[in-house]
C-alpha positions in Angstrom: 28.7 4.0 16.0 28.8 2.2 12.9 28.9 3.6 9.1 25.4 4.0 8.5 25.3 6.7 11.9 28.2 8.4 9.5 26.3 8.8 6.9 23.0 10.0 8.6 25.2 12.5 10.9 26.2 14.4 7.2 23.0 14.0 5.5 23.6 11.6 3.1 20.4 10.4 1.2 19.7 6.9 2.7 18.4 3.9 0.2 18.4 0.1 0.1 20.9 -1.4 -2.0 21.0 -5.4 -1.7 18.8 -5.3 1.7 21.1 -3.1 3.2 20.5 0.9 4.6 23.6 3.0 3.1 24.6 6.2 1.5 23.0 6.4 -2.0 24.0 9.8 -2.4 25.7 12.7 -0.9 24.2 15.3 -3.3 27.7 15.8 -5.3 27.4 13.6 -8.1 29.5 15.9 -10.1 32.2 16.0 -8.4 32.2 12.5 -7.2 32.4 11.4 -10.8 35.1 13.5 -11.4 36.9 12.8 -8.2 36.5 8.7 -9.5 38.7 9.7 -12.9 41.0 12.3 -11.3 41.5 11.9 -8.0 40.3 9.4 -5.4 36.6 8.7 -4.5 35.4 7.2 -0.8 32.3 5.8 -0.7 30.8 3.3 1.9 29.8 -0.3 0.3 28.9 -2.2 3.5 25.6 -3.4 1.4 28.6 -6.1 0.2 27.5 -9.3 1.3 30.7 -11.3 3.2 30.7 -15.1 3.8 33.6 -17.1 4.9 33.9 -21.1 4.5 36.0 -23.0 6.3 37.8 -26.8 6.3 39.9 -28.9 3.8 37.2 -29.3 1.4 36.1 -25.4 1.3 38.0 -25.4 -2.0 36.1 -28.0 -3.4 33.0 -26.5 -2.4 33.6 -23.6 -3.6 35.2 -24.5 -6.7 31.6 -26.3 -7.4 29.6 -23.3 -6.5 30.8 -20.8 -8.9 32.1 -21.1 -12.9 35.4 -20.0 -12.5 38.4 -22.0 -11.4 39.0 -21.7 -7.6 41.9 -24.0 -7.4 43.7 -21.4 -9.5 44.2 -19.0 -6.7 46.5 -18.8 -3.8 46.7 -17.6 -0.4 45.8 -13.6 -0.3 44.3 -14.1 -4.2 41.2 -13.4 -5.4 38.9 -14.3 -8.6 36.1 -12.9 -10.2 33.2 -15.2 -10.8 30.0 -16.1 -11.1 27.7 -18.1 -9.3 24.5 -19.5 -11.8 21.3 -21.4 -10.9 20.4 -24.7 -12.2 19.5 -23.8 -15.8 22.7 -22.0 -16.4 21.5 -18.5 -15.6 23.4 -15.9 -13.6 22.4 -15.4 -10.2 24.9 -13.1 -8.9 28.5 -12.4 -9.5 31.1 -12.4 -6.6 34.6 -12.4 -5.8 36.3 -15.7 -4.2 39.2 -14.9 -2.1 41.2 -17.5 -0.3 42.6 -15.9 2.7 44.5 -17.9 5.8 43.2 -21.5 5.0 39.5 -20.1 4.6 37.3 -18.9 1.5 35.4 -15.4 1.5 33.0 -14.9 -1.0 32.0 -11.6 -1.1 29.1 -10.1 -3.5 27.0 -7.1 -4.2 24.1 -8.5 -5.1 23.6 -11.3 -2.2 24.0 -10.8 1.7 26.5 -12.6 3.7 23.4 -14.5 4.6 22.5 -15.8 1.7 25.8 -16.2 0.2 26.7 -19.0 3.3 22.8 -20.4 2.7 24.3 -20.9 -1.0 27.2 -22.6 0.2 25.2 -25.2 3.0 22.5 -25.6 0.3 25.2 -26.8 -2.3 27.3 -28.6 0.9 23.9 -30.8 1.8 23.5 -32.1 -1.8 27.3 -33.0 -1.4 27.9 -34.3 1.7 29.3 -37.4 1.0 31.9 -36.1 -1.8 32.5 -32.8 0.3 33.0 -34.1 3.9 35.7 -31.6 5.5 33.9 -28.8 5.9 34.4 -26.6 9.5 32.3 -24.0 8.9 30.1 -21.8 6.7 29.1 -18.1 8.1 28.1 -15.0 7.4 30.8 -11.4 8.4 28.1 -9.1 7.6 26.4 -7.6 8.4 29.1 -7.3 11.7 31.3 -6.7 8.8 31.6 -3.8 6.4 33.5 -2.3 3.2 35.0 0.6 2.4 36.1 1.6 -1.0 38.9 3.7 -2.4 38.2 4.1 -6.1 40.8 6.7 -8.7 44.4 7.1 -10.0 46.1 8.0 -6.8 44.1 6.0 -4.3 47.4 3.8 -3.9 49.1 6.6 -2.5 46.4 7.9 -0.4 47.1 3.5 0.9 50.1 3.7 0.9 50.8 6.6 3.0 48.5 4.8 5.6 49.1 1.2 5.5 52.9 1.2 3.8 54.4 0.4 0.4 53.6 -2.6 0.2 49.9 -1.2 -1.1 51.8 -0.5 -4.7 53.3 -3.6 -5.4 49.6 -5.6 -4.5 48.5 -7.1 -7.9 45.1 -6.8 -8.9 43.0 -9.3 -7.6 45.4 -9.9 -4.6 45.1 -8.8 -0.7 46.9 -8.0 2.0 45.8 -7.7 5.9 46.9 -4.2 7.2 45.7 -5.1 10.8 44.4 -7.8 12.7 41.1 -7.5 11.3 41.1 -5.5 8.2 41.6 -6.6 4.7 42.6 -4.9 1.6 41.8 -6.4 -1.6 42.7 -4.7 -4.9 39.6 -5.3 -7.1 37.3 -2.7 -8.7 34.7 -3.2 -11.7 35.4 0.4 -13.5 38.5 0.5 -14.9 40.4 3.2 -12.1 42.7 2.1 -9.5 40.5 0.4 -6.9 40.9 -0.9 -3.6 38.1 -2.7 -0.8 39.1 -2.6 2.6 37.3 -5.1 4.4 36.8 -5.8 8.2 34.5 -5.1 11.4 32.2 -1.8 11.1 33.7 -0.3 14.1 37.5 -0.3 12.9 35.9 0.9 9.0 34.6 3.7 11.4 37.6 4.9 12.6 39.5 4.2 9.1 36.7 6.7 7.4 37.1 9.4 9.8 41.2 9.1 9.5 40.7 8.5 5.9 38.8 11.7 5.4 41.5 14.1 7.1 44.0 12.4 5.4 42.6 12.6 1.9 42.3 15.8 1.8 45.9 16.8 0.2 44.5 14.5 -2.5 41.3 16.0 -3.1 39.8 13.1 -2.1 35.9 13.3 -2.5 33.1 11.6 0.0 30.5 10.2 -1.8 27.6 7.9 -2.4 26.8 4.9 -5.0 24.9 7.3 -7.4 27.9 8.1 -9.3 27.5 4.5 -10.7 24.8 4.8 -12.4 27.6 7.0 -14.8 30.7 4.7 -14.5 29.0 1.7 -14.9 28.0 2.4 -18.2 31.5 3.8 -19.4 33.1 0.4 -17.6 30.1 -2.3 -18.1 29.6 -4.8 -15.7 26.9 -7.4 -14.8 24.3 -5.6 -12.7 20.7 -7.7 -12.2 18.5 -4.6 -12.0 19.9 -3.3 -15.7 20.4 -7.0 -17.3 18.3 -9.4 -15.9 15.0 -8.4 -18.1 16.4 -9.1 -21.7 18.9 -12.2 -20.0 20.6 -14.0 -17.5 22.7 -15.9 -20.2 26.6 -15.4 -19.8 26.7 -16.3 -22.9 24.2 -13.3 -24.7 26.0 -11.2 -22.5 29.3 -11.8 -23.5 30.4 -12.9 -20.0 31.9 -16.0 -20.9 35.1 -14.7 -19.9 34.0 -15.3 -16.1 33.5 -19.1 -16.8 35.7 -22.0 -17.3 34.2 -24.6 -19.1 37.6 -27.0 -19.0 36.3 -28.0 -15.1 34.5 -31.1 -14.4 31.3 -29.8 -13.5 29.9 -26.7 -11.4 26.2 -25.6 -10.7 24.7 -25.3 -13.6 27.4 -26.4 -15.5 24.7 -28.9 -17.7 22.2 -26.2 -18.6 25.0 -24.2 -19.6 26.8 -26.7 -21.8 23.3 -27.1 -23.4 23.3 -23.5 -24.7 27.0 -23.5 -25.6 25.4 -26.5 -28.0 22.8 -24.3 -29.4 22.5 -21.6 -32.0 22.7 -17.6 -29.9 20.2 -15.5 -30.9 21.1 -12.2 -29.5 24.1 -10.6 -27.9 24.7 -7.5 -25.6 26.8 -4.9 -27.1 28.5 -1.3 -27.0 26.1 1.6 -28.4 27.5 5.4 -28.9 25.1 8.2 -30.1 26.0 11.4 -31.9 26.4 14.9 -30.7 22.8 15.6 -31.6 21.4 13.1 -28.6 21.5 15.3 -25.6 20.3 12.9 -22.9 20.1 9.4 -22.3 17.7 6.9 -24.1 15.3 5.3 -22.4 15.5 1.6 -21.7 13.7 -1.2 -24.4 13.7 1.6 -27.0 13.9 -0.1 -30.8 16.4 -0.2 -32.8 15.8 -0.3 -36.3 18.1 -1.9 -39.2 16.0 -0.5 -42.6 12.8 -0.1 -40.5 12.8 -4.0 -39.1 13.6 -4.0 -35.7 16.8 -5.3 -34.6 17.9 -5.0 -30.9 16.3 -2.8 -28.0 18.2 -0.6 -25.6 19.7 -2.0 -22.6 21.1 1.0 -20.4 22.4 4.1 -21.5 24.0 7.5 -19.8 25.7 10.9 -20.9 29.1 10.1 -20.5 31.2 13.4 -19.2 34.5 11.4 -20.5 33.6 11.0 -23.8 31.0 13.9 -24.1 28.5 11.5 -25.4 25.4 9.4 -24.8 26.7 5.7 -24.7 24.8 2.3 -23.3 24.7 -0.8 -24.1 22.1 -2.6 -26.2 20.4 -6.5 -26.9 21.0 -7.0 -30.8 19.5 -10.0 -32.8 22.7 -12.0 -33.0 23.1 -11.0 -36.8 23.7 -8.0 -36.3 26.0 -8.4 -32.7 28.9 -6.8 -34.4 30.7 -3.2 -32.9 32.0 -0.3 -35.3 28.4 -0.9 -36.9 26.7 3.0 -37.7 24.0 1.7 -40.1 21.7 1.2 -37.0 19.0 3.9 -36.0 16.9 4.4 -32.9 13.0 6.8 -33.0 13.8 9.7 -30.7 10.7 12.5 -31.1 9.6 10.9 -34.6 13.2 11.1 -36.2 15.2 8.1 -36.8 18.5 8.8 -35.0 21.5 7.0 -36.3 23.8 5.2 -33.6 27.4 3.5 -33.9 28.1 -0.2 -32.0 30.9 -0.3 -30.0 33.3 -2.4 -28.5 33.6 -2.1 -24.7 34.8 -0.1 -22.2 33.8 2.6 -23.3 35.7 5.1 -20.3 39.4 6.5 -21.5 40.9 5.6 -17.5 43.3 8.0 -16.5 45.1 5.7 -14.0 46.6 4.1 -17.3 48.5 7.1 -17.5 49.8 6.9 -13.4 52.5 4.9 -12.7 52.9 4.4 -8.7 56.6 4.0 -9.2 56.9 7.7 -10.7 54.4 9.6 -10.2 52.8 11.3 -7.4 49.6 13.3 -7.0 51.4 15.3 -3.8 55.0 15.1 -4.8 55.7 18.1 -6.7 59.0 16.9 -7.6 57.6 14.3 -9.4 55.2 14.6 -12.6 52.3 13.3 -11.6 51.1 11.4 -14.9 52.5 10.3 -18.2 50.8 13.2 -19.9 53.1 15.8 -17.3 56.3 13.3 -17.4 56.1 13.9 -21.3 55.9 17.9 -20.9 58.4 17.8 -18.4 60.9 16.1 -20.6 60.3 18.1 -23.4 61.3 20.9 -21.5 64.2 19.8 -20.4 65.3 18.6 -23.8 64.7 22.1 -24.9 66.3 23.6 -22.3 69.4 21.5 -22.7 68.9 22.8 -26.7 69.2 26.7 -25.7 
């Protein structure tokens, strides 16, 4: 049995996502979205490509594979990075985590196959600067993920695997058994957690998972619910990005790169267009009440009839009861809380407003582990409730 025989056996819709068979959707994308903001949302994301690199010199090697600064994490840290090709482009992002004297790098976008290829590749052009090197492998696709995304999914962990799941800092990991990893990390703004580790132990974690979860309203579902969150909480994702640019810089992912190392792949070519004028920039877009569904993808935008910028991505957003997106702007006019811009929708011009992102108001800003609880009744279970509650106590003292 493995996770992909779990999600047949319920009649999930089966697709590809980065090579890999998993569940794209089990027909509740409604209530997985709201489970994601409220409560606590399971889905399956084995299609995460695993590699591990091993030896004294896996730092190194690492460290010169990606843009971000490796040697600034510890044992049971992680980083978010990016790994570019030779003209300074972004191939895929990953996380780096350094876990018992080994590296994992672990991405959405690339199998565990081609992650290690990466690494060899890279090693081979090295060899005689990078010589202690033990081994590079692929976990997957022996290994899986499973992912516990919303404001209480640290007390669904905690419950199961101890306290110790509330104090884990973001970006950090803990092992909870011999084999299974949990890494705090998410891409969408909620409380987020990845739980690592061989298919068959993820199998019997799901089915315990799903029993337990349900005095949190926890919610099974499938990646769909990302087209939705992923444009309320950007991040980098090829199939949306990669046709108007690759560029960390035009797509204001500089933030994933440290440019104070000595050198990493693609390091030159990036350097390069640091050096040269930008000429367009991704930003935040937010439509008014009178644009009902989403626009579609490379639609102009107009500054005074000239065209300025083209649609990236965009989405109703049930949080903010608007269409928002992202758009490609001429770099003149890359600037947010901008509402002079106008898109054609049905022969009207349709005015739009630039915005700075994340877009998504998260509701696990207002849950603090260390006082509230979703099952707890004694205990308010957000800020919003903590506030009622004394209020009416301070009242009550009053009468």
């Amino acid at each position: 049995m493995n996770m992909l025989s779990i999600h047949k056996n319920n009649n999930a819709t089966i697709g590809l996502r980065n090579g890999v068979e998993t569940a794209i959707s089990y027909g509740n994308l409604d209530e997985s979205y709201r489970a994601v903001r409220k409560n606590i949302l399971l889905s399956d994301y084995s299609h995460f490509g695993i590699a591990q690199v091993k030896g004294d010199s896996a730092w190194e090697l690492c460290n010169l594979l990606v843009s971000g600064d490796v040697s600034s994490i510890r044992d049971e840290q992680a980083l978010y990075t990016l790994i570019l090709d030779e003209e300074g482009k972004i191939d895929c992002d990953l996380y780096v985590a350094y876990d018992d004297e080994r590296f994992l790098l672990i991405s959405e976008w690339k199998t565990g196959e081609e992650l290690a290829n990466m690494a060899q590749d890279l090693h081979a052009k090295h060899a005689e600067d990078i010589e202690d090197i033990d081994e590079i492998s692929s976990l997957t696709p022996e290994w899986g993920m499973l992912h516990f995304e919303g404001p209480y999914a640290w007390e669904l962990l905690s419950l199961v695997y101890g306290m110790d799941v509330i104090g884990l800092p973001f970006q950090e990991h803990m092992h909870v058994s011999d084999e299974l990893i949990l890494l705090r990390s998410g891409k969408h703004g909620e409380f987020s957690y990845k739980l690592l580790g061989p298919q068959a132990e993820l199998v019997e974690v799901w089915e315990s998972m799903i029993e337990q979860g349900a005095d949190y309203d926890m919610v099974v579902g499938g990646l769909d619910v990302q087209s939705v969150i992923r444009v309320e909480n950007p991040c980098w994702q090829p199939e949306v990005f990669n046709p108007f640019s690759r560029c960390p810089i035009e797509l204001q992912m500089q933030w994933a790169v440290r440019y104070d190392k000595e050198t990493f792949q693609g390091f030159d070519a990036l350097i390069e267009k640091t050096e040269a004028p930008v000429v367009k920039r991704a930003i935040g877009i937010m439509f008014g009440e009178e644009v009902k569904q989403k626009v579609a993808s490379h639609t102009p935008i107009y500054h005074n009839e000239s065209k300025i910028g083209e649609v990236i991505i965009s989405e109703f957003s049930p949080d903010l009861e608007k269409v928002i997106g992202r758009a490609m702007f001429d770099n003149d006019f890359a600037w947010a809380e901008i509402d002079d811009y106008t898109v054609m929708i049905d022969g009207k011009h349709i005015g739009l407003q630039t915005s700075a992102i994340p877009f998504a108001r998260n509701f696990s800003f207002l849950v603090n582990p260390s006082e509230h609880s979703y099952v707890d009744k004694t205990r308010p279970s957000n800020l919003i409730e903590q506030l009622e509650w004394q209020k009416q106590k301070e009242q009550q003292e009053q009468g």
